[in-house]
MARGUNU-996164 format. One record per residue (C-alpha): residue in three letters; chain; z, y, x. Coordinates in Angstrom, 1 decimal. Layout:
+-----+---+--------+--------+--------+
!   r ! c !     up !  north !   east !
+-----+---+--------+--------+--------+
! ALA ! A !      Z !      Y !      X !
...
+-----+---+--------+--------+--------+
//
This chain:
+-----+---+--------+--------+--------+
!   r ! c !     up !  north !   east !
+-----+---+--------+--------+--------+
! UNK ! A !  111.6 !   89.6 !  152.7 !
! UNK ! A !  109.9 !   92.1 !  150.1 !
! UNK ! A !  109.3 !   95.4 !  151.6 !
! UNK ! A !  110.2 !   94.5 !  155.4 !
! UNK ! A !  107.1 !   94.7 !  157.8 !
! UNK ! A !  106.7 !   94.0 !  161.7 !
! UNK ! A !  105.8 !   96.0 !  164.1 !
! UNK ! A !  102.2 !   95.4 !  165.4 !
! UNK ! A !  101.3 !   92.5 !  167.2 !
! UNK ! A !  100.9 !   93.6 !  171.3 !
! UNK ! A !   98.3 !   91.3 !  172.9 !
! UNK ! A !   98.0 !   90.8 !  176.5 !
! UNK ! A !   93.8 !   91.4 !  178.0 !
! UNK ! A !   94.1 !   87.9 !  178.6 !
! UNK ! A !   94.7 !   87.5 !  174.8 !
! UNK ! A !   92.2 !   89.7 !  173.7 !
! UNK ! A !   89.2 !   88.4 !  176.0 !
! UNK ! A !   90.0 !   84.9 !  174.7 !
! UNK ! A !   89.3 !   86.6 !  171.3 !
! UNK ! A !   86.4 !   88.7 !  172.1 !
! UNK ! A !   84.9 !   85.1 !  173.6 !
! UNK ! A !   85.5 !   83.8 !  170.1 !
! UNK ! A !   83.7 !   86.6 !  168.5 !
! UNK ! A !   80.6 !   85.6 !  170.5 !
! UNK ! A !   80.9 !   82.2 !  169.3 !
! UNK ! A !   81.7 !   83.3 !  165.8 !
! UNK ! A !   79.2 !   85.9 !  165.3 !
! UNK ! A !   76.3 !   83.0 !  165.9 !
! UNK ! A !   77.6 !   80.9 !  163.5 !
! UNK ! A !   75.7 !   80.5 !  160.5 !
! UNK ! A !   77.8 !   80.7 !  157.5 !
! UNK ! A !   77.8 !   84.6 !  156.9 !
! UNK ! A !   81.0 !   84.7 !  154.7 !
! UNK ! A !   82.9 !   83.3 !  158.4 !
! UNK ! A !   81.5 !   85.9 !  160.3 !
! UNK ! A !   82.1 !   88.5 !  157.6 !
! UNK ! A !   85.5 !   87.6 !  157.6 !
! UNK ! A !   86.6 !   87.1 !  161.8 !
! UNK ! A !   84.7 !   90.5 !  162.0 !
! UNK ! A !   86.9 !   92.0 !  159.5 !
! UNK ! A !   89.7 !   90.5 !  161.0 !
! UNK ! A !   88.6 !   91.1 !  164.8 !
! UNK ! A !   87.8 !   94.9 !  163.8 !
! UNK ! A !   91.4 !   95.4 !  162.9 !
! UNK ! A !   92.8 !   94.0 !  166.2 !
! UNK ! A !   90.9 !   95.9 !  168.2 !
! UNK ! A !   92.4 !   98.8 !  166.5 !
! UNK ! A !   95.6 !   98.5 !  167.6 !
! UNK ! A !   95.0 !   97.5 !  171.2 !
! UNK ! A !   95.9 !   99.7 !  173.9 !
! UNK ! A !   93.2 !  102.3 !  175.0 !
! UNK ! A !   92.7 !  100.8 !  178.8 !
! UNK ! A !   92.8 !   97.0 !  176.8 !
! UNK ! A !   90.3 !   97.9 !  174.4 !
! UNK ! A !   87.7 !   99.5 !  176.7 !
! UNK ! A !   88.0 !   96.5 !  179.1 !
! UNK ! A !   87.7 !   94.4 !  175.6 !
! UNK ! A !   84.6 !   96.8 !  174.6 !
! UNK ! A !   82.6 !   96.2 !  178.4 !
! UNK ! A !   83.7 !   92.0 !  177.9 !
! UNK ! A !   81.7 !   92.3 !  174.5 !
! UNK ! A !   78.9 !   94.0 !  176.0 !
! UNK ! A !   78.6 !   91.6 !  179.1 !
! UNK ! A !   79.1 !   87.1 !  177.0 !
! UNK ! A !   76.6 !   86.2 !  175.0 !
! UNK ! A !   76.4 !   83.0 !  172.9 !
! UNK ! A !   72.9 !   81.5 !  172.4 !
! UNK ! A !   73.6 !   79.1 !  169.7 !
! UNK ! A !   71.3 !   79.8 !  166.8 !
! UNK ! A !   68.7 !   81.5 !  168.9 !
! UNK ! A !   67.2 !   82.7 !  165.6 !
! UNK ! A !   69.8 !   84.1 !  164.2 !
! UNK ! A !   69.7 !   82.8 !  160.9 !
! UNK ! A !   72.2 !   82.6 !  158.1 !
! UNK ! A !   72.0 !   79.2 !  156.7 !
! UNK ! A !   74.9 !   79.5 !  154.2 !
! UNK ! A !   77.2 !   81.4 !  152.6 !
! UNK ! A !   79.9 !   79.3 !  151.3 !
! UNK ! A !   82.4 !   78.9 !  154.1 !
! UNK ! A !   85.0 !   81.0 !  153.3 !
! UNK ! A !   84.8 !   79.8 !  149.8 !
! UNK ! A !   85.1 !   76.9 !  150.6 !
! UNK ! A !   88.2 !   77.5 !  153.1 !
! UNK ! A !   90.4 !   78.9 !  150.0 !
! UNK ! A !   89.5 !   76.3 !  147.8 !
! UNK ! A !   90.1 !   73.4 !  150.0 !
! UNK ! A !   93.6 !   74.8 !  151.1 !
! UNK ! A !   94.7 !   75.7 !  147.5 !
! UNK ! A !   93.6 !   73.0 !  146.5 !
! UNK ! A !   90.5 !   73.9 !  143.7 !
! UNK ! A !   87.9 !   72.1 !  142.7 !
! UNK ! A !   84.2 !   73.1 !  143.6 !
! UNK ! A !   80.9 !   72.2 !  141.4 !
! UNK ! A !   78.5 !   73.0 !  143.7 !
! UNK ! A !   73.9 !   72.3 !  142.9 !
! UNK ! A !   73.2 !   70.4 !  145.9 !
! UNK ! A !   70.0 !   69.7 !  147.6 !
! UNK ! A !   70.0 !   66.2 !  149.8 !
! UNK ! A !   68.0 !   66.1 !  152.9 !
! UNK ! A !   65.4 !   64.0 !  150.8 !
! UNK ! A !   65.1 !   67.7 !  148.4 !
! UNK ! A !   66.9 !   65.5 !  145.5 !
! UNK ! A !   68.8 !   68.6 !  143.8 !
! UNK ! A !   72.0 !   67.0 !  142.0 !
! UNK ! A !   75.2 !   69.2 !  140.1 !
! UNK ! A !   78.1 !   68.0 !  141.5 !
! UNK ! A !   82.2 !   68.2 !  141.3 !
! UNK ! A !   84.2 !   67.7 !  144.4 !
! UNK ! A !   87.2 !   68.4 !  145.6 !
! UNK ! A !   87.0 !   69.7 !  149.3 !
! UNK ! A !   88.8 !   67.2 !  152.2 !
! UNK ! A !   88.4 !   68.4 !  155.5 !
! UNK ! A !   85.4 !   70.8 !  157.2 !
! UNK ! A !   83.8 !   70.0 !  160.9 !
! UNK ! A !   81.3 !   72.2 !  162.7 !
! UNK ! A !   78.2 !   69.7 !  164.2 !
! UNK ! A !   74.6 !   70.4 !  165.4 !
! UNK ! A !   74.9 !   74.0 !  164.4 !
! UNK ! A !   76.0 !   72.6 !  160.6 !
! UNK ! A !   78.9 !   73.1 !  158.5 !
! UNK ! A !   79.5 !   69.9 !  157.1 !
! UNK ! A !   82.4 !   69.5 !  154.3 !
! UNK ! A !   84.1 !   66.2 !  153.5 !
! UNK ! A !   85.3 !   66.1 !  150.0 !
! UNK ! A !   85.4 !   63.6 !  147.4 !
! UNK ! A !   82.6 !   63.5 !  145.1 !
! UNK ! A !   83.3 !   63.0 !  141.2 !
! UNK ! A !   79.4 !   62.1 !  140.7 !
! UNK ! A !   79.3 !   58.9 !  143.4 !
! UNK ! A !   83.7 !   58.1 !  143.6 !
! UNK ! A !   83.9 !   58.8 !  146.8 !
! UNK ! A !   84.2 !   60.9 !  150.1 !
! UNK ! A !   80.9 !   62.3 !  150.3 !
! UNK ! A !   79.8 !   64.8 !  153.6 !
! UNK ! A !   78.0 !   67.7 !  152.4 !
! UNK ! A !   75.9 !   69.8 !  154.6 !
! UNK ! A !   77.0 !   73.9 !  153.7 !
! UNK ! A !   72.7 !   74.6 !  154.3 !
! UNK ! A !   72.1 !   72.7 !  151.4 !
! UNK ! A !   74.5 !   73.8 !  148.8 !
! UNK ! A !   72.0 !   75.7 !  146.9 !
! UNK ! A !   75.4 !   77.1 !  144.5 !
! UNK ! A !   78.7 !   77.4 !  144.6 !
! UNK ! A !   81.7 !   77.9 !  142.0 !
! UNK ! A !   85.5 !   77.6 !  142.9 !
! UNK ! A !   86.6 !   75.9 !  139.5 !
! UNK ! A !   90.5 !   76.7 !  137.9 !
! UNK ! A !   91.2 !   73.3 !  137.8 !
! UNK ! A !   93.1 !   72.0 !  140.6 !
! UNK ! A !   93.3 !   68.5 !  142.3 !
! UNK ! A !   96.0 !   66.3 !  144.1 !
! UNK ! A !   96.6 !   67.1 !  147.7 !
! UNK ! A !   94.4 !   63.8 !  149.5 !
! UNK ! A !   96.9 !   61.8 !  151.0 !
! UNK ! A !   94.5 !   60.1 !  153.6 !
! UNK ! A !   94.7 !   61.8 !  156.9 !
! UNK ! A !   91.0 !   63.1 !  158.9 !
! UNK ! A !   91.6 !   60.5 !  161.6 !
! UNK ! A !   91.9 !   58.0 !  158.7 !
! UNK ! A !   89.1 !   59.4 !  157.1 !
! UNK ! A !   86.8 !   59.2 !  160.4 !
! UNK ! A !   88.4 !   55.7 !  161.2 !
! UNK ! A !   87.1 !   54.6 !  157.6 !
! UNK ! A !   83.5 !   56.3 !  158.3 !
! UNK ! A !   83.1 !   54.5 !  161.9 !
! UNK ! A !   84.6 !   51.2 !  160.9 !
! UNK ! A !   81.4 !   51.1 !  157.7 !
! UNK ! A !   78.8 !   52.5 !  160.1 !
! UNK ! A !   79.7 !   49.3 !  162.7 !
! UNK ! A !   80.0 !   47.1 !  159.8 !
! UNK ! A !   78.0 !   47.8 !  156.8 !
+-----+---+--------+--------+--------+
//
């Protein structure tokens, strides 16, 4: 209702050191909107946890570590992006670059995201080939949301990865 708000969220230490384990995890990933975001979001949860939770949350932060990405790089930048258009259902045109360095324009409308190898990789359907494409988010050299929406996909992700193994066994 318009005007009616809750009262904060408590969360148990249990709670919060599951999330503080996620921030370790999340703040190696490599898309730099994602992390910009959880921090944002993880920043306003610690806020409002109780003083002896938040100091046991503060010395958990200081003692887990997460070696993914030992170097720290950002590889993209187009994760959250890519979040809002694929759940509101937008079209991207995106300049790709292939793992071959053949750079192609391209308009897709986004499916389903997985996390592999220290990748983002988005399924969507590609206008340019007609078809479900996988695109790693490292080699999206640009990235528009477009205005112009697009039909919810009615194939499922398991259907989609069914489809995917049954042409790799049989091609």
């Amino acid at each position: 209702m318009e005007g009616y708000r809750l009262p904060p969220i408590m969360f148990t230490e249990s709670e919060a050191n599951a999330l503080i384990t996620a921030e370790q995890i999340i703040i190696k990933n490599k898309d730099a909107s994602f992390v910009a975001e959880y921090s944002k979001a993880i920043t306003k949860i610690k806020s409002i946890l109780r003083s002896n939770t938040r100091d046991n949350v503060d010395l958990l932060s200081k003692r887990i570590v997460n070696f993914q990405n030992f170097k720290s790089e950002w590889t993209s930048n187009h994760l959250t992006t890519i979040q809002m258009a694929l759940t509101n259902l937008y079209k991207i045109q995106m300049d790709y670059s292939s793992a071959d360095n053949t750079e192609t324009n391209r308009i897709i409308e986004p499916f389903a995201l997985y996390y592999s190898q220290e990748n983002w990789v988005l399924i969507a359907w590609c206008h340019l080939r007609n078809s479900y494409r996988e695109f790693r988010l490292d080699r999206i050299q640009r990235l528009v949301m477009l205005n112009d929406k697009f039909e919810s996909h009615k194939k499922t992700l398991q259907e989609y990865f069914d489809t995917y193994k049954e042409q790799k066994l049989n091609p």
